[in-house]
N, CA, C and O of each residue as an XYZ file, in Angstrom:
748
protein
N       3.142      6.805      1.695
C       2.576      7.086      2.999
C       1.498      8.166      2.920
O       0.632      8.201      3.795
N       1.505      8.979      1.996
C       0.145     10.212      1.635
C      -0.867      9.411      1.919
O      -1.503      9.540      2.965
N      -1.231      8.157      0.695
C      -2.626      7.616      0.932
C      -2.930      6.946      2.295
O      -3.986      6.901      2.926
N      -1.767      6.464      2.558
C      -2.138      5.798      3.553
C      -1.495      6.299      4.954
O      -0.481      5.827      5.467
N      -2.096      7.094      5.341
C      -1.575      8.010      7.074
C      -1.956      7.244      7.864
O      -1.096      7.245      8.745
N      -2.823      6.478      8.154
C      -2.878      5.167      9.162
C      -2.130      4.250      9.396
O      -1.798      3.812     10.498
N      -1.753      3.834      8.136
C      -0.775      2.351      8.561
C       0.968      3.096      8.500
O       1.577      3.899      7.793
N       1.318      1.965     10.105
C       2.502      2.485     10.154
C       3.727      1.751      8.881
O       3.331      1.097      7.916
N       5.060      2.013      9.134
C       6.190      1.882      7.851
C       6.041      0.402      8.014
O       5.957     -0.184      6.934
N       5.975     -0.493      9.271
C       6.176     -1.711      9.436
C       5.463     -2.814      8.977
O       5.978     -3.906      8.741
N       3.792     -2.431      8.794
C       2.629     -3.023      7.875
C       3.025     -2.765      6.684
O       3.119     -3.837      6.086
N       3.393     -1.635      5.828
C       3.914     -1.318      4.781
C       5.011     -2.286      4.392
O       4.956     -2.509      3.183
N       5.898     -2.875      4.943
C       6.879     -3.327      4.784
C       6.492     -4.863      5.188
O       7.153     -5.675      4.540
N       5.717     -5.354      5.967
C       5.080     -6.633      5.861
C       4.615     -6.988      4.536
O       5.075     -7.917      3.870
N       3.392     -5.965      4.073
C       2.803     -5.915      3.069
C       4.293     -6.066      1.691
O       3.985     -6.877      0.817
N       5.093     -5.696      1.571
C       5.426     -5.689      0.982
C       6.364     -7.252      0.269
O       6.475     -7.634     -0.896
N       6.960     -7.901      1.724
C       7.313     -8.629      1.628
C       6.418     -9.786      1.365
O       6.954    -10.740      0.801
N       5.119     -9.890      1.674
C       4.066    -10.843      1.529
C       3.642    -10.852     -0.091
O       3.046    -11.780     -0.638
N       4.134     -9.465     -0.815
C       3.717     -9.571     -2.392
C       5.284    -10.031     -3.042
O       5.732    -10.094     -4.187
N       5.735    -10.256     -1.940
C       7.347    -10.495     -2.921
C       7.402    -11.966     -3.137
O       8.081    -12.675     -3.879
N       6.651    -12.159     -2.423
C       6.346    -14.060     -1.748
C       5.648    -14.926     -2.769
O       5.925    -15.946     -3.400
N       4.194    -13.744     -2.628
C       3.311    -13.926     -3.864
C       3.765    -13.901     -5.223
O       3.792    -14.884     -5.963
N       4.106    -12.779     -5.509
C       5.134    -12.688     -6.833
C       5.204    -13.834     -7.621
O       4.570    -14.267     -8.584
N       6.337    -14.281     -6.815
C       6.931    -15.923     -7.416
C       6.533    -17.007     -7.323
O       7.246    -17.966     -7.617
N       4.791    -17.191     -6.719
C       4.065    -18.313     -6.502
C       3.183    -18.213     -7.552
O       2.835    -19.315     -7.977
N       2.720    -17.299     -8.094
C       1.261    -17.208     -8.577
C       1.237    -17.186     -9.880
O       2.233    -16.700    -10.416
N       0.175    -17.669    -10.727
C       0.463    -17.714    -12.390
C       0.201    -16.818    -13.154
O      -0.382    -15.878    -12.615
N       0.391    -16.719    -14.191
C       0.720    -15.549    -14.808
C      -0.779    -15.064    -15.339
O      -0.762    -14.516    -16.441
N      -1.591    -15.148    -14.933
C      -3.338    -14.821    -15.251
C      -3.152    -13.949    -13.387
O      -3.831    -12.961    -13.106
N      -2.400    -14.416    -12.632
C      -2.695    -13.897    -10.996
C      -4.195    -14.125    -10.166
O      -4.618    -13.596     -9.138
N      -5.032    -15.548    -11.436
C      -5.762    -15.811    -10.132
C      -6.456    -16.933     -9.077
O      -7.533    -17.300     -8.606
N      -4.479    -17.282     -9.071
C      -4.656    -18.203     -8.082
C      -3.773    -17.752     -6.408
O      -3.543    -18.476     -5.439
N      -3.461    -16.301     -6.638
C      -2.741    -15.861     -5.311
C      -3.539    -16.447     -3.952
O      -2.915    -17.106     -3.121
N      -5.043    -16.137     -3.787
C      -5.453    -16.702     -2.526
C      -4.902    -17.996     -1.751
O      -4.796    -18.345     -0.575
N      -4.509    -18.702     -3.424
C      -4.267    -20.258     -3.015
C      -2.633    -20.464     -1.923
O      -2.295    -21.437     -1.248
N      -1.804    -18.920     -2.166
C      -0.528    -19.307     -1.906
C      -0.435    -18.154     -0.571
O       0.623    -18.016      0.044
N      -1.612    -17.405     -0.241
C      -1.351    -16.456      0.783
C      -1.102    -17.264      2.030
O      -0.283    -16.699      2.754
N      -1.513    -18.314      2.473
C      -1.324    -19.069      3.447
C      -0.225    -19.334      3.360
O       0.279    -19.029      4.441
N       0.646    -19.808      2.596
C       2.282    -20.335      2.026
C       3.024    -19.056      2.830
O       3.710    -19.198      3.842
N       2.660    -17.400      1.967
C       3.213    -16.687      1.999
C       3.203    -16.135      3.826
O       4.214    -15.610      4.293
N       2.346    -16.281      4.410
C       2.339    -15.887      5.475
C       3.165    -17.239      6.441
O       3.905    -16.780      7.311
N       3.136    -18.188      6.404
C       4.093    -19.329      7.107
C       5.334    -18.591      6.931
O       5.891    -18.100      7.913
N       6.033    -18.421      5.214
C       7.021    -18.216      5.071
C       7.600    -17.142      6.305
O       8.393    -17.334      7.227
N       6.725    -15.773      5.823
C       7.196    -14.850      6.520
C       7.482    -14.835      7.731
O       8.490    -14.384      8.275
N       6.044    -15.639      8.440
C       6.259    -16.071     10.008
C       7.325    -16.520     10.619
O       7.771    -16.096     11.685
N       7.925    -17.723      9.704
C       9.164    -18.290     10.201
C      10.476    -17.992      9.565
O      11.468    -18.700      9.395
N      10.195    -16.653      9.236
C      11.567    -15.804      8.805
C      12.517    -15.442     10.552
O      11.999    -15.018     11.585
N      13.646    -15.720     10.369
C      13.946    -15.114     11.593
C      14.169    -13.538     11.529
O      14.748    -12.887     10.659
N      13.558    -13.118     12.676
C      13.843    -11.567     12.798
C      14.656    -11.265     12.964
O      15.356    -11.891     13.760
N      15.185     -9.994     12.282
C      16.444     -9.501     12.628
C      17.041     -8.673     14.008
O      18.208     -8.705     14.399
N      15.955     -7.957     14.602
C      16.246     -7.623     15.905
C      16.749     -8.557     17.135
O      17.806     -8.660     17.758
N      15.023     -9.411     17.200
C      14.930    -10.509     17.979
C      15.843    -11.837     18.197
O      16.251    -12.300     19.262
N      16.091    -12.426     16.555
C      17.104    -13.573     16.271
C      16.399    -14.326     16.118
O      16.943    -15.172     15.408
N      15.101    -14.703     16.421
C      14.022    -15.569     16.235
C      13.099    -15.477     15.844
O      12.402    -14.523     16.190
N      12.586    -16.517     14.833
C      11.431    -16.218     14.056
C       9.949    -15.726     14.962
O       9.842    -15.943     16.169
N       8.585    -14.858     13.919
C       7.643    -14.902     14.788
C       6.996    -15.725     15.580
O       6.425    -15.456     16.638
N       7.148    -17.209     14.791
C       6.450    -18.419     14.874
C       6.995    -18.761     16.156
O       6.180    -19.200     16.968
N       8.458    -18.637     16.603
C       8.835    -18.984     17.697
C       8.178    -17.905     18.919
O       7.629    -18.281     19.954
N       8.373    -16.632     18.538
C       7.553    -15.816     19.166
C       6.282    -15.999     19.778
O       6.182    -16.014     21.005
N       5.274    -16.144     19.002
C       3.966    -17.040     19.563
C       3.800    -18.282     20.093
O       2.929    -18.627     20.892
N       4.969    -19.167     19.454
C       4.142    -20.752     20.019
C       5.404    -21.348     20.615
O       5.668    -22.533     20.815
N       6.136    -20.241     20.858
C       7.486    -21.324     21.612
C       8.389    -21.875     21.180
O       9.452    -22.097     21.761
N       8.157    -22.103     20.345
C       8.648    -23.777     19.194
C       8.775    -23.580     18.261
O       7.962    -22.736     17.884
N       9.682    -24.034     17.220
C       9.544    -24.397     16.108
C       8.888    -24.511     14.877
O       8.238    -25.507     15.194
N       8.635    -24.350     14.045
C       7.292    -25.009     12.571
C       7.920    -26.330     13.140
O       8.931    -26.461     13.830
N       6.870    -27.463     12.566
C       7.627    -28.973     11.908
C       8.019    -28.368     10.397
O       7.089    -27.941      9.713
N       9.162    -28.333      9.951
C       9.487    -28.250      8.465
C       9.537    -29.592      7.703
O       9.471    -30.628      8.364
N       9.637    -29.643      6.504
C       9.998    -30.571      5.589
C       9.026    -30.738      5.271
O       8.098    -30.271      5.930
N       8.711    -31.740      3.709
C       7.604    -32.073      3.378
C       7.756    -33.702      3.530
O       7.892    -34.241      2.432
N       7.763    -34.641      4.686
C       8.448    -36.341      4.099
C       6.844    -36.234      4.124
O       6.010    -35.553      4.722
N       6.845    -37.433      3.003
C       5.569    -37.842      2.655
C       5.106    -39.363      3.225
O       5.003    -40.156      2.289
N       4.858    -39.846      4.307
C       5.047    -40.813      5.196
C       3.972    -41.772      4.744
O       4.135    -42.979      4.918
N       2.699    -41.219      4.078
C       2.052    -42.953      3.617
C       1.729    -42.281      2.087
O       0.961    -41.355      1.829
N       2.676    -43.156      1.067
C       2.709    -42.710     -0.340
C       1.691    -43.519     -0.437
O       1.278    -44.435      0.274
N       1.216    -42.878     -1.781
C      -0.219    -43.395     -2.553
C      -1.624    -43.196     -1.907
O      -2.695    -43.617     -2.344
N      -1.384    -42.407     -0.679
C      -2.562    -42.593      0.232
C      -3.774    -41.089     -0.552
O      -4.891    -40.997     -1.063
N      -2.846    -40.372     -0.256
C      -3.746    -38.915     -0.574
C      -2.544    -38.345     -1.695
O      -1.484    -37.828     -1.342
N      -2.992    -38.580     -3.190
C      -2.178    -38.499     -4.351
C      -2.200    -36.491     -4.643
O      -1.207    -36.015     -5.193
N      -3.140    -35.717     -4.308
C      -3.454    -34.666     -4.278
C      -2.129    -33.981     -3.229
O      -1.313    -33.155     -3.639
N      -2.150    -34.341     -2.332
C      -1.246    -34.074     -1.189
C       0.167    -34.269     -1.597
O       1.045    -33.454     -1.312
N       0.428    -35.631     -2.434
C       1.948    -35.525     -2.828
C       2.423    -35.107     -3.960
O       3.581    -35.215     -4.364
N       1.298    -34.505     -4.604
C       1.609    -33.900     -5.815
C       2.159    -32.694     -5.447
O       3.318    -32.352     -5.681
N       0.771    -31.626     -4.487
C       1.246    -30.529     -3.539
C       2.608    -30.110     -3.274
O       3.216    -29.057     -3.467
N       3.012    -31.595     -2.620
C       4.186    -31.411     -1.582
C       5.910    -31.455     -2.915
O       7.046    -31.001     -2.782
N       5.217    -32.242     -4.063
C       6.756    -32.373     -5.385
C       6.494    -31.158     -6.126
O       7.055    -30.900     -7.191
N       5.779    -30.534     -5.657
C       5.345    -29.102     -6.584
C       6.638    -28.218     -5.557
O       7.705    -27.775     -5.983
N       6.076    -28.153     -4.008
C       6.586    -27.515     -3.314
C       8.206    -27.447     -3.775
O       8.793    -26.593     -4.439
N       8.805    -28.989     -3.007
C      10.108    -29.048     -3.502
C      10.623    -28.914     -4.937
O      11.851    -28.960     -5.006
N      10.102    -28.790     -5.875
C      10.480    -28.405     -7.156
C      10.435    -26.967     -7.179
O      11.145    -26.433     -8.031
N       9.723    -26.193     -6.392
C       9.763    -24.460     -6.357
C      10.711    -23.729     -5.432
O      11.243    -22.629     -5.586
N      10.827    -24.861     -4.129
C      12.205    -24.905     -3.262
C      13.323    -24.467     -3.999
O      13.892    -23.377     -4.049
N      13.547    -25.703     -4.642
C      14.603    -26.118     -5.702
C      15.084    -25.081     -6.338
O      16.263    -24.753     -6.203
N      14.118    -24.333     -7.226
C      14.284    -23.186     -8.619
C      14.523    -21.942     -7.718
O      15.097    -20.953     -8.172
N      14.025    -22.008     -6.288
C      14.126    -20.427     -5.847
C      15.799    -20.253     -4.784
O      16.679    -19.438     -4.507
N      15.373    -21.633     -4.534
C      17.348    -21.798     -4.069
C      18.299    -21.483     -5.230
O      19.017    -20.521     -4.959
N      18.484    -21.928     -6.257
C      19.139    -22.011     -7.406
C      19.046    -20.158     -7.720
O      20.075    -19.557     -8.029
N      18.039    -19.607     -7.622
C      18.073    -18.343     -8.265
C      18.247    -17.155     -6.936
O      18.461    -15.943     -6.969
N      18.108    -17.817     -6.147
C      18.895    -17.102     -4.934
C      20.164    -17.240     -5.264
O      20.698    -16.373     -5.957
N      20.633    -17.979     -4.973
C      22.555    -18.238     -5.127
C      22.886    -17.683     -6.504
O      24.102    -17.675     -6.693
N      22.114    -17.181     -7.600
C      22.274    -16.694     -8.786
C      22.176    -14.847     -8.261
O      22.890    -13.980     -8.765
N      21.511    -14.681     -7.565
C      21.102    -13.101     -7.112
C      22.295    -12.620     -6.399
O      22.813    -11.517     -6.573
N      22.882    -13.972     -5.187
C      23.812    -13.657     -4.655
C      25.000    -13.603     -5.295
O      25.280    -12.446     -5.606
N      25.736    -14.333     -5.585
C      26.844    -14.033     -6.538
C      26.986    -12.926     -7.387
O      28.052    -12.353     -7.613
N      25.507    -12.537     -8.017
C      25.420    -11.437     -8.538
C      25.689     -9.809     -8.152
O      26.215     -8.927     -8.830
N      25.171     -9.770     -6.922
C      25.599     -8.877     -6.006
C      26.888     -8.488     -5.639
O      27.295     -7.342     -5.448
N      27.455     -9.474     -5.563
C      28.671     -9.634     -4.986
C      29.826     -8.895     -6.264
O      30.943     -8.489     -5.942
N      29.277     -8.832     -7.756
C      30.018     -8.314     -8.645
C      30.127     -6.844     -8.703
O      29.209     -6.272     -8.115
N      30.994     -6.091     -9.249
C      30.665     -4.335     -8.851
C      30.992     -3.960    -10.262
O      31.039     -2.766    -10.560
N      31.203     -4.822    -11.086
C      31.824     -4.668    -12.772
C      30.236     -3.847    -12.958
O      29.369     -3.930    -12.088
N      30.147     -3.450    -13.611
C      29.124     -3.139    -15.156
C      29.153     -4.029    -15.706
O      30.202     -4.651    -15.875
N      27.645     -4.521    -16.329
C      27.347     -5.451    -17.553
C      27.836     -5.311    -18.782
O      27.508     -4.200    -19.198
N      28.668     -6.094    -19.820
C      28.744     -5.652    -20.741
C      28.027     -6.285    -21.821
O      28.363     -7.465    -21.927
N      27.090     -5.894    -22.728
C      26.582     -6.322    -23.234
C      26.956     -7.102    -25.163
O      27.418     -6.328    -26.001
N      26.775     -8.058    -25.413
C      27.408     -8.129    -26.988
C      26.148     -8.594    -27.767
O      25.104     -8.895    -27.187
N      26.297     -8.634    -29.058
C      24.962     -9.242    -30.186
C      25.137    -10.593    -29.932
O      26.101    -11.350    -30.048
N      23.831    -10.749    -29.507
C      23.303    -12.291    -29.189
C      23.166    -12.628    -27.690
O      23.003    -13.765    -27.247
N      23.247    -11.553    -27.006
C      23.524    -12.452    -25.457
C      21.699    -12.293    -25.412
O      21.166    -11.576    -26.258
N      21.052    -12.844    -24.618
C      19.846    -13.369    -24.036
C      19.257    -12.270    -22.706
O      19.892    -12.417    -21.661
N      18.565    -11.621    -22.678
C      18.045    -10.757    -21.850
C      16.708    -10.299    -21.486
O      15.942    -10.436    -22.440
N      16.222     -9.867    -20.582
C      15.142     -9.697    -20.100
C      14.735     -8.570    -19.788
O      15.504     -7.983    -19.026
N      13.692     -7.939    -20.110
C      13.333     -6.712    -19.870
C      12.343     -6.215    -18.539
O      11.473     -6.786    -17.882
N      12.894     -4.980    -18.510
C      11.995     -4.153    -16.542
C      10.686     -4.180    -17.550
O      10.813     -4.240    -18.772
N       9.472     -4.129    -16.907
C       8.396     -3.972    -16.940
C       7.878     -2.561    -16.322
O       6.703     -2.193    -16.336
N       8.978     -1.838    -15.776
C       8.516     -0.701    -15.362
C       8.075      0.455    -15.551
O       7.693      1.259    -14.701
N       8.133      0.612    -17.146
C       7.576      1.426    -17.618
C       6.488      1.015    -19.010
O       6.292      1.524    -20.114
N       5.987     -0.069    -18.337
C       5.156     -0.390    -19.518
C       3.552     -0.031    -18.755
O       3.084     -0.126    -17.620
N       3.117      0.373    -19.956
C       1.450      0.428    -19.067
C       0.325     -0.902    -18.842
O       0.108     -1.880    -19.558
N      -0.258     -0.489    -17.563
C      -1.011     -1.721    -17.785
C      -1.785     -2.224    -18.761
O      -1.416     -3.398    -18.772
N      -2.488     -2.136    -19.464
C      -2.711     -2.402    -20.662
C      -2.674     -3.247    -21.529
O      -3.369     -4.108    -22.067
N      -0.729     -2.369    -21.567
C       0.338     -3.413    -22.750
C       0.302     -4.942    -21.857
O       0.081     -5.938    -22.547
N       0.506     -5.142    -20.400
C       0.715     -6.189    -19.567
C      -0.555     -7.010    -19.615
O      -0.357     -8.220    -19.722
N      -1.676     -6.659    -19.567
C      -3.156     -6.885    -19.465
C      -3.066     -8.354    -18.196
O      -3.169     -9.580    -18.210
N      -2.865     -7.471    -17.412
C      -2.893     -8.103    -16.053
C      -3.945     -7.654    -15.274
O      -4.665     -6.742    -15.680
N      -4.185     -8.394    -13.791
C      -5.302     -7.945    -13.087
C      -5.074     -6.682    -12.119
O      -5.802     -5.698    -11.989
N      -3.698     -7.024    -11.391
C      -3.368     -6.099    -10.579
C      -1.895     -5.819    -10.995
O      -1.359     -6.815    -11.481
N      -0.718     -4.168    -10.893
C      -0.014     -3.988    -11.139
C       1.158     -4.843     -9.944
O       2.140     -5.516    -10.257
N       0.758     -4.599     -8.845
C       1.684     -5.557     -7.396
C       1.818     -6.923     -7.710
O       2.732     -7.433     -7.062
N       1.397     -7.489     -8.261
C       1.653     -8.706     -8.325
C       2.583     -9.285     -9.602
O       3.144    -10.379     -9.546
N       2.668     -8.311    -10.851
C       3.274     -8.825    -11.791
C       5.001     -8.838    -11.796
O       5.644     -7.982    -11.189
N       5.371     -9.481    -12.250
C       6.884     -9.972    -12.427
C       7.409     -8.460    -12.784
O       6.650     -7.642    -13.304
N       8.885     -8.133    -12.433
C       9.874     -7.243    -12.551
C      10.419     -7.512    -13.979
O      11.047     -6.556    -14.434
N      10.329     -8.516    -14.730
C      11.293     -8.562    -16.021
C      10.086     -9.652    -16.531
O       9.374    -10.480    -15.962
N      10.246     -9.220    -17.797
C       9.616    -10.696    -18.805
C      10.615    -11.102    -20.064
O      11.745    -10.673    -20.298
N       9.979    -11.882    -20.653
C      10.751    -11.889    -21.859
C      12.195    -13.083    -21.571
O      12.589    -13.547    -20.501
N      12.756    -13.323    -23.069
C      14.026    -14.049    -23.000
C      13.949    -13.172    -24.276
O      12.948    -13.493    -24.918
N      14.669    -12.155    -24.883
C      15.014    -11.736    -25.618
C      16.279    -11.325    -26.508
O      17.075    -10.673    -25.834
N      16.660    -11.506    -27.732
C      18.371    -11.491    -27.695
C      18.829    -10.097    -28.181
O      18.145     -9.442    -28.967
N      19.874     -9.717    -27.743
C      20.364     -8.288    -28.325
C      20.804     -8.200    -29.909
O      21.744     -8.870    -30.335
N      20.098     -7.385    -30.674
C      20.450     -7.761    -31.996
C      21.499     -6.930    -32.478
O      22.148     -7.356    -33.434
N      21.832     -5.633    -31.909
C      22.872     -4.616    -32.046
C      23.468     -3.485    -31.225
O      22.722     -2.587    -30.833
N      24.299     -3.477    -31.042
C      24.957     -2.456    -29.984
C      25.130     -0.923    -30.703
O      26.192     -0.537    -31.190
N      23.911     -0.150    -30.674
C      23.700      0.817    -30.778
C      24.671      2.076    -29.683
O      24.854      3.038    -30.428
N      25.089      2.280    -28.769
C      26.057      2.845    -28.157
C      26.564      1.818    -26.973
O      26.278      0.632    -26.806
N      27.256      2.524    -26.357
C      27.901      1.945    -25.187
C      26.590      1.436    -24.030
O      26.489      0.431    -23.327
N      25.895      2.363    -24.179
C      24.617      2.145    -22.792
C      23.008      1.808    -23.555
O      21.902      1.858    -23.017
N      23.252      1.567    -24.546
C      22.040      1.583    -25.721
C      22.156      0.087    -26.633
O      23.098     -0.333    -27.305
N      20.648     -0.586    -26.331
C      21.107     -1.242    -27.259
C      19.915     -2.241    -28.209
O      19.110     -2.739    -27.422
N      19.680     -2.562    -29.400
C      18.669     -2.940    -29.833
C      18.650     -4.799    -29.760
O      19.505     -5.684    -29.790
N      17.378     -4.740    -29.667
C      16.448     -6.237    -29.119
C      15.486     -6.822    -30.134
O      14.634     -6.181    -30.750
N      15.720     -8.068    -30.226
C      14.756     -8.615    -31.058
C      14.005     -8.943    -30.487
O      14.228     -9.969    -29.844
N      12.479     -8.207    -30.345
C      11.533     -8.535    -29.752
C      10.282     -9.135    -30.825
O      10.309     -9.059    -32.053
N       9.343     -9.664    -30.093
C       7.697     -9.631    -30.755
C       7.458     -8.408    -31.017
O       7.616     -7.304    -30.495
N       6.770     -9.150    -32.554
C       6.073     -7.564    -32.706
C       4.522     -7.443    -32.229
O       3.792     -6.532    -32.620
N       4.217     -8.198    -31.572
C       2.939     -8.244    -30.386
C       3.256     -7.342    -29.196
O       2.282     -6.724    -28.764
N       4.327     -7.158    -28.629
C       5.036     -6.259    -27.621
C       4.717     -5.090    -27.889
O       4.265     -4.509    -26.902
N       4.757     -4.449    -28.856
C       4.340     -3.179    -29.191
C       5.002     -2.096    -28.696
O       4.503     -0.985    -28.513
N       6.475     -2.523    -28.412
C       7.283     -1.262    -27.741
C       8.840     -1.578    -28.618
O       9.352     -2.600    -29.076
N       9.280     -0.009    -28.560
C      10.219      0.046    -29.453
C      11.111     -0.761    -28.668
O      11.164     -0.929    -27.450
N      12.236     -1.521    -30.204
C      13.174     -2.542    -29.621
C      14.459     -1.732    -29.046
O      14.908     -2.268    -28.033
N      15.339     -0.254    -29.566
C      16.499     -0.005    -28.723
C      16.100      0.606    -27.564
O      15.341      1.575    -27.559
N      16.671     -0.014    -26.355
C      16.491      0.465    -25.120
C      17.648      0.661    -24.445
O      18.459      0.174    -25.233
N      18.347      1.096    -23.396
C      18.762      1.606    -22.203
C      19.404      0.489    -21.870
O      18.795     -0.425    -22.427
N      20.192      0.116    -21.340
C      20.995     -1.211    -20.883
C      20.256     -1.193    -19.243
O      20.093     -2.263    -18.657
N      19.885     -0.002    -18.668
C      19.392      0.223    -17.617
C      18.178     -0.444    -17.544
O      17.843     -0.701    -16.387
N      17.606     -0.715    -18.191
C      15.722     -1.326    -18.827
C      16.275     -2.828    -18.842
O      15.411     -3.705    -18.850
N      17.606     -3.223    -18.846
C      17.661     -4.605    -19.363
C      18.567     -5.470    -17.957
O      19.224     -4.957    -17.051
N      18.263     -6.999    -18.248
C      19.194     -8.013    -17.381
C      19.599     -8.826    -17.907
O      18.739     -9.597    -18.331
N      20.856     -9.150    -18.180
C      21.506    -10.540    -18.631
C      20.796    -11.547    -18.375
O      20.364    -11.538    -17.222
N      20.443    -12.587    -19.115
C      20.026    -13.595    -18.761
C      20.780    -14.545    -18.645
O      21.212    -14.776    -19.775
N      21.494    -15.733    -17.428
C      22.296    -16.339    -17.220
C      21.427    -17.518    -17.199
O      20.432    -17.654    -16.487
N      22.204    -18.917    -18.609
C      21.514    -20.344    -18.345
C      21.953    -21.126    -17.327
O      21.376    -22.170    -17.027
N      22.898    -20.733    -16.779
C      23.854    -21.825    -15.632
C      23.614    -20.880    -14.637
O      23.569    -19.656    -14.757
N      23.443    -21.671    -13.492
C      23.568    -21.022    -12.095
C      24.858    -21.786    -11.408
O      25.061    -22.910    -11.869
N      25.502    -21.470    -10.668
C      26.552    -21.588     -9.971
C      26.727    -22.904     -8.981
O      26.376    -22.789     -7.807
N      27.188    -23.960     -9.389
C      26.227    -25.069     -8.629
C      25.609    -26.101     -9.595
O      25.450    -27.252     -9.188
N      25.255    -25.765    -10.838
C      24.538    -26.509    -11.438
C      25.641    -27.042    -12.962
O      25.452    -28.003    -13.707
N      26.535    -26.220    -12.998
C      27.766    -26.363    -13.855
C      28.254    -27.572    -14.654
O      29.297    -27.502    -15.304
């Protein structure tokens, strides 16, 4: 809020959710975000509010979105139904890893980690640079599929990484996330 004394907490927090949106749409170069800001702003629109109970969209226009993607004259506009099996295939992966977040939450254990499990690393203390990205807001929270090669202490533990990465392999269990191949549902 220093830099920015104009905008109130609630733009801040729009803003924020609109890069969380982006995040998980955009490719890993980041420059095709323009293409998904329209996506990202529907989404948000027809989030229901939590005060109100009803989305914005209902707010302004009364009504409803039309949802779904049915594709009603196939073969007509092949661009359009490619669009629309892209959509539901990203539906798909972000439902699946929702219900993976949730369950997750729901645990209060500590991770325990062993040699060989599959994991992913925070990006949060890497510099831009090492990432050689365009903008820091837009890049992913974890990269990598990496495996644990040794349990250096209880909270410590070493990674077989690239040696293109250029960052030391024992890290912090805190720096790291299990990587789970099954989601709950898919069994």
């Amino acid at each position: 809020m220093a830099y920015h004394s104009k905008i109130d907490r609630q733009t801040e927090r729009t803003n924020q959710k609109l890069e969380q949106y982006l995040r998980m749409y955009i490719n890993h170069r980041q420059n095709n975000w323009a293409k998904w800001l329209a996506m990202a702003e529907f989404v948000f629109n027809n989030k229901v509010h939590i005060a109100m109970k009803i989305s914005l969209f209902q707010v302004n226009y009364k009504r409803e979105p039309r949802m779904g993607f049915d594709v009603r004259k196939k073969g007509k506009n092949k661009k359009a139904e490619e669009f629309v099996n892209e959509i539901k295939e990203r539906h798909e992966k972000t439902r699946a890893v929702l219900m993976k977040v949730q369950k997750d939450m729901k645990r209060k254990k500590a991770e325990e980690y062993r040699v060989g499990d599959k994991v992913l690393i925070s990006i949060k203390d890497f510099s831009m640079e090492l990432m050689k990205r365009a903008t820091k807001k837009l890049i992913e929270k974890f990269i990598g599929l990496y495996v644990v090669k040794k349990i250096v202490l209880e909270n410590i533990v070493e990674l077989e990484l690239l040696v293109s990465l250029r960052i030391h392999p024992v890290v912090n269990v805190r720096r790291i996330v299990k990587y789970r191949e099954q989601v709950e549902g898919q069994k």
